[in-house]
C-alpha positions in Angstrom: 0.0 0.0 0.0 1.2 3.2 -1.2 1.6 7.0 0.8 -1.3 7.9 -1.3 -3.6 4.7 -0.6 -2.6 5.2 2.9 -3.9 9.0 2.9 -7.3 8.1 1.3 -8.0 5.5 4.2 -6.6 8.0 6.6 -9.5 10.7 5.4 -12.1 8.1 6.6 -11.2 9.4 10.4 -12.9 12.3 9.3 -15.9 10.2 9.4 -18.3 10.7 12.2 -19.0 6.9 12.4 -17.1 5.5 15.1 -17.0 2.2 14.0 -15.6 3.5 10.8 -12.8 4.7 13.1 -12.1 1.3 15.0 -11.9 -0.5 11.3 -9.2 2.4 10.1 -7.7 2.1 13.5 -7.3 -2.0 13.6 -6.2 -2.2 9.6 -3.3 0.0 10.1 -2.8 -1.6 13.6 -2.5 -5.0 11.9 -0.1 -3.2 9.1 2.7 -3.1 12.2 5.6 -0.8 11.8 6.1 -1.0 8.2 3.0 1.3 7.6 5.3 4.2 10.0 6.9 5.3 7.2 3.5 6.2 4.8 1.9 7.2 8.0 4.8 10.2 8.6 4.1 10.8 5.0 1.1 11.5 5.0 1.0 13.3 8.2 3.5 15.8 5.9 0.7 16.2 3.7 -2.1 16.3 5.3 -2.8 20.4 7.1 -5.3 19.2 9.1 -4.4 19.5 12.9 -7.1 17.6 13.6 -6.0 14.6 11.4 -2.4 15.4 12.5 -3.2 14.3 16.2 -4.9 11.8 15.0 -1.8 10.2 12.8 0.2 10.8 15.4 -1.7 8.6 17.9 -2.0 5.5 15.8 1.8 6.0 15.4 2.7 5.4 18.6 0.5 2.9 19.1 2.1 0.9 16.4 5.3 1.9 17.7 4.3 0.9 21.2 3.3 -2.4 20.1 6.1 -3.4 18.4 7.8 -2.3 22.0 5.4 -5.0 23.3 5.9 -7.7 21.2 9.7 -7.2 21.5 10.2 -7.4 24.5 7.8 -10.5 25.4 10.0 -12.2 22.7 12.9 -11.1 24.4 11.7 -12.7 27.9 10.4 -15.8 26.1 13.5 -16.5 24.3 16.0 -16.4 27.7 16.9 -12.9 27.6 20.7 -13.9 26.7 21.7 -10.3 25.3 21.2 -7.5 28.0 22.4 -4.9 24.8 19.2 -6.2 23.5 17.2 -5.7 26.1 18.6 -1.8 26.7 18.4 -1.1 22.8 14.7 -2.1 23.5 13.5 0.1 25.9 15.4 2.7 24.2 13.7 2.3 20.9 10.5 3.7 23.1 11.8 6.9 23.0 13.7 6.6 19.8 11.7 4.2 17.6 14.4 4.9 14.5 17.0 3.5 16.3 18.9 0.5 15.0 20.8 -2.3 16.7 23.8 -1.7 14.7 23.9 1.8 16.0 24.1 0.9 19.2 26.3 -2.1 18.8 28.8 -0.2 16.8 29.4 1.8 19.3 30.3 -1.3 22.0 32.2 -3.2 20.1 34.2 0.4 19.3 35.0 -0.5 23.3 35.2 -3.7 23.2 38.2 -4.0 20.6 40.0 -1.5 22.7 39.9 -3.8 25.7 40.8 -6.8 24.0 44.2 -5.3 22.5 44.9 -4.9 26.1 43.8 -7.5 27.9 45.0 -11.4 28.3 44.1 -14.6 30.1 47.7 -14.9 32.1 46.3 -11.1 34.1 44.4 -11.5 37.2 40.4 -10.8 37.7 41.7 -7.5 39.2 44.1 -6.6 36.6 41.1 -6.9 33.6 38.9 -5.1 35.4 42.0 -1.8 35.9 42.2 -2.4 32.0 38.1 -2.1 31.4 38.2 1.0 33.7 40.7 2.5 31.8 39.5 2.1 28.3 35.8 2.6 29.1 36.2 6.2 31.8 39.6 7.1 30.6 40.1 6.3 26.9 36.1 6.4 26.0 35.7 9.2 28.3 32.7 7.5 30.0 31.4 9.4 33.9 28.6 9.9 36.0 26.2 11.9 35.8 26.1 13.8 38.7 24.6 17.1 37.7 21.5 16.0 36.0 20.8 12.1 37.6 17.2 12.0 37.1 17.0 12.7 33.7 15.4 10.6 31.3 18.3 10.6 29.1 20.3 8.8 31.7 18.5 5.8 30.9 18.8 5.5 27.0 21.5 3.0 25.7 21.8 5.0 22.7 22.3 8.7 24.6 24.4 7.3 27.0 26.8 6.7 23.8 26.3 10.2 22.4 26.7 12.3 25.6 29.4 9.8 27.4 27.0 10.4 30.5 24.4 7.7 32.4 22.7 6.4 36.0 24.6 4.1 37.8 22.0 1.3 36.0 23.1 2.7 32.8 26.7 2.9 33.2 26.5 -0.7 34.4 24.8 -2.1 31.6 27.4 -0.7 29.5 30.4 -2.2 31.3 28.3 -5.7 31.9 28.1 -5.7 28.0 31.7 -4.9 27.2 32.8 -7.6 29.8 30.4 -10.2 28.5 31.9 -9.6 24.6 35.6 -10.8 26.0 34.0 -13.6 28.5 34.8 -11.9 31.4 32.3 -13.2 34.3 30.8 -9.9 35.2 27.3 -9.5 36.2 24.7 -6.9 37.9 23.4 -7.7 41.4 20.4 -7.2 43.7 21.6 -4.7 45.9 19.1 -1.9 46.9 19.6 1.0 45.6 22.8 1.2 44.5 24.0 -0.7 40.9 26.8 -2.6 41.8 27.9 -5.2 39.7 30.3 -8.4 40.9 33.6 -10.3 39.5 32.6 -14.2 39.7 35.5 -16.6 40.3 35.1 -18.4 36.7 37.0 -21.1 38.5 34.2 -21.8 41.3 30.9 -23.7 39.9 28.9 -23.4 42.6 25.5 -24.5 41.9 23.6 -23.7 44.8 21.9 -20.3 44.6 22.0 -19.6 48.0 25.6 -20.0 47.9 26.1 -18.0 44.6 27.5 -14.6 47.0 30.3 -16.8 48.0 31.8 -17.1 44.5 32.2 -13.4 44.2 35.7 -12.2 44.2 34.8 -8.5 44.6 32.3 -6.1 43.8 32.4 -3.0 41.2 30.9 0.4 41.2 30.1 1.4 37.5 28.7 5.1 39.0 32.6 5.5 40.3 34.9 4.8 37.5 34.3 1.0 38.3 36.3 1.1 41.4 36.4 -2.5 43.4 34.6 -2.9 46.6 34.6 -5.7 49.2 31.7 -7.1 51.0 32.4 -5.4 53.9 32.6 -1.8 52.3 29.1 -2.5 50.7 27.9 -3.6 54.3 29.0 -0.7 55.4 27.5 1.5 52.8 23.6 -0.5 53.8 24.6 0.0 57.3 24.3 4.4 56.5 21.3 3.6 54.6 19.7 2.3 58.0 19.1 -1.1 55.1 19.2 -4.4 56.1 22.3 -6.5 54.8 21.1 -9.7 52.8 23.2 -12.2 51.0 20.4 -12.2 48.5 21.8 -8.6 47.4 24.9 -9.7 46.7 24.0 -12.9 44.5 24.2 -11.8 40.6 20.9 -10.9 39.0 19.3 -12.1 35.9 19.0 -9.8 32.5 16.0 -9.3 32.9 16.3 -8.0 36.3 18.2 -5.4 35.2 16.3 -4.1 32.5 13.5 -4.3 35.2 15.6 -1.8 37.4 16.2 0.4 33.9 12.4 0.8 33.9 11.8 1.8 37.5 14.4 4.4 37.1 13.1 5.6 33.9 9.9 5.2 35.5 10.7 7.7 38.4 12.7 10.1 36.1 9.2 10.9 34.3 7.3 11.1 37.6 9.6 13.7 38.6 8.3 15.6 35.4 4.6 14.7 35.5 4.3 13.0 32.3 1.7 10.8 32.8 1.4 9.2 30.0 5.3 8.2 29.4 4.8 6.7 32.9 1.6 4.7 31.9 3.5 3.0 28.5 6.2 2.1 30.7 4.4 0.5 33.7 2.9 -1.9 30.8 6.5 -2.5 29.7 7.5 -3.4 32.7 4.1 -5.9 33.2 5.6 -7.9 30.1 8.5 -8.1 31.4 7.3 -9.8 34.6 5.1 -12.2 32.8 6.4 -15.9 33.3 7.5 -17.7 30.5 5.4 -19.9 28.2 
């Protein structure tokens, strides 16, 4: 179907008939994302405000769906990439975004690292060399001056402005290790988005037992500087929290992609918008639903 098929059908929401609505509305639903493209056409064309709005809403419908279905695939099918999972809730915001855009950009990182970097150095000495290439060389930081912005929590502007959330930061460096096998991984602890070092060497199977394989912990809001238990104890202890060896066992994917949500979540309550806040919460439903 053609921009100009796509305009004649789009005239019928002119119609007073509301069930001539609904069928316009679910025929384009059922076109997907490929029918974006005519429907930003025709928007172009089109100088009614009225029908503008009204392009604009079935858009992000569309959009939003595609979110949907994306995302439930990416539960269902084991979650395995966590780039995937960020380049996801990124594409809510920005639906033109590509993979390769985003990938691009990592494995920029992740070749940097691996000229440096070799199996005879210890868990310590990788992580000094990830540190270096990714705050140092790539020129990656906190951001401290404007932490609750939306922004923060977008894979893609995290590469563009070098700044992110602790959650954001981490997913980055979880990313980079995972590309050169290094046994990195986010963990449960409140709050705060530490990640931990796993001894590769230590298969322990029992998940109660999984914080005993850590050899330290990393904070990806400081420059990744190692931690010990005891430091992160101690940092629970000023929070008047509750230490729990469940905060230290490494979390799944799609917890973290969960936490990305709630902080994106909060970043639009602190700027009232209702209606991001809404989308997301739905996101974030899909993401709990058990799999099939």
């Amino acid at each position: 179907m053609n921009t100009k098929e796509i305009q004649a059908i789009l005239t019928l929401l002119e119609d007073p008939d509301a069930q001539v609505h609904e069928a316009i509305f679910k025929s384009l639903m059922d076109m997907g994302v490929n029918v974006v493209p005519d429907l930003e056409k025709a928007w172009e064309f089109s100088g009614n405000g009225g029908l503008q709005d009204k392009i604009e809403g079935i858009i992000h419908k569309i959009q939003l769906n595609f979110i949907h279905q994306s995302l439930s695939d990416w539960v269902k099918n084991g979650a395995e990439d966590l780039l995937e999972g960020a380049y996801i809730v990124a594409k809510y915001q920005y639906p033109d975004l590509t993979f390769a855009e985003v990938n691009n950009s990592i494995e920029k990182i992740r070749r940097d690292v691996w000229l440096e970097i070799n199996d005879n150095l210890t868990a310590l000495e990788k992580v000094r060399i990830l540190n270096h290439i990714i705050y140092e060389i790539h020129k990656y930081t906190a951001n401290t001056t404007n932490y609750y912005s939306p922004q923060n929590s977008f894979i893609n502007q995290l590469i563009i402005s070098k700044k992110g959330s602790p959650i954001m930061l981490g997913i980055l460096y979880i990313v980079v290790a995972r590309k050169l096998g290094l046994p990195i991984f986010g963990t449960n602890l409140p709050k705060n988005f530490i990640l931990a070092y796993k001894d590769e060497y230590d298969d322990i199977m029992d998940p109660a037992q999984e914080s005993d394989n850590v050899l330290f912990f990393i904070n990806p809001f400081n420059k990744g500087a190692a931690m010990g238990r005891k430091e992160l104890d101690f940092s629970l202890q000023q929070q008047n929290i509750s230490s729990d060896d469940s905060f230290f066992q490494p979390c799944s994917n799609v917890e973290i992609i969960q936490r990305l949500m709630l902080h994106l979540i909060y970043s639009y309550e602190k700027l009232g918008y209702e209606d991001k806040i809404v989308d997301l919460q739905k996101l974030l439903k899909i993401s709990k639903m058990p799999k099939e």
